[in-house]
C-alpha positions in Angstrom: 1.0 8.2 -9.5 -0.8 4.6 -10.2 1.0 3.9 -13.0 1.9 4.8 -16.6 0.3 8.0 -18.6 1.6 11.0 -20.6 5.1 11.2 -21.0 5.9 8.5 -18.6 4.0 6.0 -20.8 5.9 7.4 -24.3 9.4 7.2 -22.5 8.5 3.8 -21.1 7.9 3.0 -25.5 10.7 4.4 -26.0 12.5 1.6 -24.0 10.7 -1.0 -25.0 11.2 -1.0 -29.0 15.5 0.5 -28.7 16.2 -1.9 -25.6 14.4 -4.6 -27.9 16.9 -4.3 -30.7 20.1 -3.1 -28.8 20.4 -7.5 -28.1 21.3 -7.9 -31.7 24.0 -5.3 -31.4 25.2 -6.5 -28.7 25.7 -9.9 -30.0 27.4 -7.8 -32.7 29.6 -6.2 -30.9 30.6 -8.7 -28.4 31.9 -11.0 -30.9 34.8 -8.9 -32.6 35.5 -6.5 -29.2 36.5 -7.4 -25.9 33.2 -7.2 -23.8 34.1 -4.7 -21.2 35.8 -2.8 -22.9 32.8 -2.8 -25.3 30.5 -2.0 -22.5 32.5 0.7 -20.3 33.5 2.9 -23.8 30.3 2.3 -25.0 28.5 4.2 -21.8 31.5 7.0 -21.4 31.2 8.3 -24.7 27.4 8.1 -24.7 27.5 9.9 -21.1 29.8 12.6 -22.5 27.4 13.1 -25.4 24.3 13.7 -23.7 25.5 15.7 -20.9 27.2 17.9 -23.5 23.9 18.2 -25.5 21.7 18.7 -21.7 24.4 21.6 -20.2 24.1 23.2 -24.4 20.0 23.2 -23.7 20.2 25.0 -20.2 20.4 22.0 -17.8 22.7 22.5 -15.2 25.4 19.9 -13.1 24.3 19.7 -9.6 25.3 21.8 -7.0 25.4 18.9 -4.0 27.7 16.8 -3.7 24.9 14.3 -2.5 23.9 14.1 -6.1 26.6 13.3 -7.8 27.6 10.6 -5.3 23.8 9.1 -5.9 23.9 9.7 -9.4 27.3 7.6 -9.3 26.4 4.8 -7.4 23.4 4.2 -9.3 25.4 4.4 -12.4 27.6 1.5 -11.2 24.9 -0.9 -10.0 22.8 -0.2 -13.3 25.7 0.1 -15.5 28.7 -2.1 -14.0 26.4 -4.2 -11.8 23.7 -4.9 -14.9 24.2 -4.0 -18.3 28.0 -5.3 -18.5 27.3 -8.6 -16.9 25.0 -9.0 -20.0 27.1 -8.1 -22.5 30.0 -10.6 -21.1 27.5 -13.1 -20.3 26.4 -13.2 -24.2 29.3 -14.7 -24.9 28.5 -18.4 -23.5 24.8 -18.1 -23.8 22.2 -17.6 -26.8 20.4 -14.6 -27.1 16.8 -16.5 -26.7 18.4 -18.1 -22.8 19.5 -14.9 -22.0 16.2 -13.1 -22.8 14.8 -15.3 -20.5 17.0 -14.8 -17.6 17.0 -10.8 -18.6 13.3 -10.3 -18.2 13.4 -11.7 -14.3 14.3 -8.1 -13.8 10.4 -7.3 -13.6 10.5 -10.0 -10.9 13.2 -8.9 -9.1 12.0 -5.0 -9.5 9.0 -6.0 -8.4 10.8 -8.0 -5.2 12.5 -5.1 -4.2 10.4 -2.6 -4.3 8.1 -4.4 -2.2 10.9 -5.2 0.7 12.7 -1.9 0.7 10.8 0.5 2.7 9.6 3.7 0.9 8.6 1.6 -2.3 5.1 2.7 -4.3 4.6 -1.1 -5.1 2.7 -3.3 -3.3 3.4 -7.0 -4.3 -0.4 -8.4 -4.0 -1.7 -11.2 -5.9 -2.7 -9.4 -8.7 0.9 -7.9 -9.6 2.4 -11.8 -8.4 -0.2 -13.4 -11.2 0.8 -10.9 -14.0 4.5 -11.3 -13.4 4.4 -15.1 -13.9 2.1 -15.1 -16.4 4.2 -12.3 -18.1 7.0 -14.8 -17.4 6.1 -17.8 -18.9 4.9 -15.9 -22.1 8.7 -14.8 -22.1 9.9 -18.2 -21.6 7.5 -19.5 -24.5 8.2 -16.7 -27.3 11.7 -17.6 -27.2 11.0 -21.2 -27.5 13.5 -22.0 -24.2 13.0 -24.7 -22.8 13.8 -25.8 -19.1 16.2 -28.5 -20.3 18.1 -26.1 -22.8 18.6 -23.2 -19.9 19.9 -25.7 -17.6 21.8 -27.2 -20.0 23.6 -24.0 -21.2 27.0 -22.6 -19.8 26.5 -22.0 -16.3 29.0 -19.0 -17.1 26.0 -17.5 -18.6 23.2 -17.5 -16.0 24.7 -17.1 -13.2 26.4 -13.9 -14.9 22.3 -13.1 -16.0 21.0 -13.8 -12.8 23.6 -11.1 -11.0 22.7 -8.4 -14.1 18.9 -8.5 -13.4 19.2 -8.5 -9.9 21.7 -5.7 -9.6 20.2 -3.8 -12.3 16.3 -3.7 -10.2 19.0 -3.0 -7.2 19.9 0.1 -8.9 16.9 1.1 -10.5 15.1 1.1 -6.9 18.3 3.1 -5.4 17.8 5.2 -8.1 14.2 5.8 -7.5 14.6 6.3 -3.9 17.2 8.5 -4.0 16.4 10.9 -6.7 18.8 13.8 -7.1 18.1 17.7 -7.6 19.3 17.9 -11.4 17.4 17.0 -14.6 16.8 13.1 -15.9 19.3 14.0 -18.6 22.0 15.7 -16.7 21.2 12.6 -14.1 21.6 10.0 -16.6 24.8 11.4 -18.2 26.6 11.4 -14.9 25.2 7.9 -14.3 26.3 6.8 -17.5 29.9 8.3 -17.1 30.3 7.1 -13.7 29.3 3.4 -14.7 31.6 3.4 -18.2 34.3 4.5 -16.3 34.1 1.2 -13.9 33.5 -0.7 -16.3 36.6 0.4 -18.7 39.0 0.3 -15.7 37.9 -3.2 -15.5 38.5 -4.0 -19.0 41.7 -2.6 -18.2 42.9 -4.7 -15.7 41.9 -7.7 -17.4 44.1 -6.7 -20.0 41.2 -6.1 -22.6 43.0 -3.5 -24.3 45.4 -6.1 -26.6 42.2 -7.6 -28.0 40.8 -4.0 -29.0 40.4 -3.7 -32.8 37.4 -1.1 -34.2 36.6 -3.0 -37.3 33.4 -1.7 -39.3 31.0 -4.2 -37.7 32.2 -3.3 -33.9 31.7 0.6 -34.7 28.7 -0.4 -35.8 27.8 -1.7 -33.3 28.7 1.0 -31.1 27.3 3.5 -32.8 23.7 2.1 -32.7 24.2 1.4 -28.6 25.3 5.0 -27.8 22.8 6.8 -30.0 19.8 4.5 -29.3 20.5 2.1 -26.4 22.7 4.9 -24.2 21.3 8.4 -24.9 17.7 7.7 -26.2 16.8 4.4 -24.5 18.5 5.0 -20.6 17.6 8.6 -20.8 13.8 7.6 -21.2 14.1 4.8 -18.7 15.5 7.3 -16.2 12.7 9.5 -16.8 9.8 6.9 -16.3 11.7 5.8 -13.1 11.1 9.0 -12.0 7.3 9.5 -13.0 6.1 6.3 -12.3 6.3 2.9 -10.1 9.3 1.0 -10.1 7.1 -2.6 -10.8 5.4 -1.3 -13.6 8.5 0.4 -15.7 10.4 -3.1 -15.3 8.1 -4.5 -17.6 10.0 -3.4 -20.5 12.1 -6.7 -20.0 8.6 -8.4 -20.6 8.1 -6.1 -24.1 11.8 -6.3 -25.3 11.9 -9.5 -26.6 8.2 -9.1 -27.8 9.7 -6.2 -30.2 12.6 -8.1 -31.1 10.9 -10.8 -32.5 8.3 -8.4 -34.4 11.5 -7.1 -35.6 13.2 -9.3 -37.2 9.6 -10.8 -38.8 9.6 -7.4 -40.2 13.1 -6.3 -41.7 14.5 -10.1 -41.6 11.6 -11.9 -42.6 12.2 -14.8 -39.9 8.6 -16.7 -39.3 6.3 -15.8 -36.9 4.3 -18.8 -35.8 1.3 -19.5 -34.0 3.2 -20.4 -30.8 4.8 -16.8 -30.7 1.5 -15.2 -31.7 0.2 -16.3 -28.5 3.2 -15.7 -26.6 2.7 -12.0 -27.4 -0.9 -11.8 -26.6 0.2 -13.4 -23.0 3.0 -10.9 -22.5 0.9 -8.1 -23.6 -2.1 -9.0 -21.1 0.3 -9.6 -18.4 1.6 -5.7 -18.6 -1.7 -4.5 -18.9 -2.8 -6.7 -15.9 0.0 -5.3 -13.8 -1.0 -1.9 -14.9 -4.7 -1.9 -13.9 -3.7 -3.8 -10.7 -1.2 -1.0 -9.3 -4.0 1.5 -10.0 -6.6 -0.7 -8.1 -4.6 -0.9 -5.4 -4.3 2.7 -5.3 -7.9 3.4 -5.1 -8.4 0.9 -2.8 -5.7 3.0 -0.6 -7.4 5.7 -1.4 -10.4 4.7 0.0 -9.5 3.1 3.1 -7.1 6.5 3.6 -10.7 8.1 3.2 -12.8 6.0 5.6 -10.1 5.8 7.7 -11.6 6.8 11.6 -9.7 9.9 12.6 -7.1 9.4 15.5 -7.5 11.3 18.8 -5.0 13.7 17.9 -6.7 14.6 14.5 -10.0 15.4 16.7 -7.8 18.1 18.6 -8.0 21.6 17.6 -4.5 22.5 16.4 -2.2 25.6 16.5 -1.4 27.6 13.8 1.7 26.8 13.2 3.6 30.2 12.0 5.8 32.2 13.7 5.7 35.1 15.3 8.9 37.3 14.2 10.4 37.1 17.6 10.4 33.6 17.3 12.0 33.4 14.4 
């Protein structure tokens, strides 16, 4: 598994382009709803939708309780930990700042899965090159520069800087500690559990006086539970499954790449040379990291190959069944 292909590299699509336009609606939403609140209904009724439409299709809830309790936890750093943070954080910071502290998640993913043992990443010099060059093209498409971000509401990255970080955090528990039911039927529960921490949060900070659904908030929250929620998280959790934790968390990189294209397309807003170039540096820097995990792969490979064999492997060994009376 070196790195993206079949219907790990379509799901991975998938999130790029609806995670690329869900920061609009967010920005939507956040202004005429309470944001967690916003963020916690959002996720509960999205959860309840998909695992309604996964147990009609045949999936099944899991048996363990181990799964549930992962599928939990992993709900709350991703959900509670990351995607609310952002959403309250959007309040004191523009949308181009906040991309920029967003996409550090490939950073941080990267970090992680590096230092907590079990990961599939290695962080060589080839995947360290293509995440700050992937970085800086971020940091140039959105035209920030390093006086505006630390100029900006310190409310706001320091809010951004605890989303990325616990989102990787979550993504890598997730990814080491898969569960036994489908992506779908995984992501629902994740989903549900994280909405639900999120809304009881809202709730104790007295959110639910400032709730009013107007057209623009349902909006808003229509477009995040159909294509942020069920489409976009449910194809993230499959590629988290199917492929390395470093290479999937280049979405961040892509996301603001699509939103930009996006709004050149349906808003006609200007595209300039500056962002032309921006993309082209974004784009080589997640193909880079792509062709760098699977070179590093062969390379294990090979040294796996023309490895020496140890004294024990020279040993004849025993069969290893047993006899009935053993059993």
């Amino acid at each position: 598994m070196a790195g993206l292909r079949g219907r790990a590299l379509f799901a991975w699509l998938l999130v790029c382009v609806f995670w690329g336009s869900t920061y609009f609606a967010i920005k939507i939403g956040v202004g005429v709803l309470p944001p967690f609140l916003f963020a916690g209904l959002r996720f509960v009724a999205a959860g309840a939708l998909l695992l309604t439409g996964a147990l009609a299709f045949g999936d099944r809830l899991p048996r363990q309780a181990k799964d549930w309790i992962r599928a939990s936890i992993a709900g709350v750093m991703l959900l509670a930990g990351g995607n609310a943070f952002v959403v309250w954080a959007e309040q004191y910071t523009p949308s181009g700042v906040a991309s920029v502290f967003v996409v550090t998640v490939a950073l941080w993913m990267a970090f992680f899965d590096s230092i907590i043992p079990g990961g599939s990443g290695r962080l060589g010099w080839r995947v360290i090159v293509g995440l700050l060059v992937g970085f800086l093209g971020t940091s140039l498409l959105v035209g920030a520069s390093p006086r505006e971000i630390l100029a900006a509401d310190l409310r706001g990255p320091i809010a951004l800087t605890c989303a990325s970080a616990f989102w990787s955090l979550g993504s890598i528990y997730a990814k080491r500690r898969p569960t036994d039911a489908s992506p779908y039927v995984t992501a629902a529960i994740q989903m549900l559990a994280g909405g639900a921490f999120v809304t009881l949060v809202g709730t104790v900070l007295g959110e639910w006086g400032a709730w009013h659904l107007t057209g623009r908030g349902a909006l808003a929250m229509s477009y995040l539970v159909l294509f942020g929620s069920i489409v976009g998280y449910s194809a993230y959790s499959y590629a988290l499954r199917h492929a390395p934790a470093t290479i999937v968390g280049t979405y961040a990189y892509v996301n603001p790449v699509i939103a930009v294209l996006l709004g050149g397309v349906l808003l006609s807003e200007p595209i300039t040379g500056r962002m032309v170039i921006a993309i082209g540096m974004i784009l080589a820097a997640v193909v880079w990291i792509q062709f760098s995990h699977r070179a590093s792969s062969v390379i294990g490979n090979r040294s796996s190959v023309g490895a020496e064999p140890s004294t024990d492997d020279r040993k004849p060994r025993t069969s290893s069944v047993r006899h009935p009376e053993a059993a």
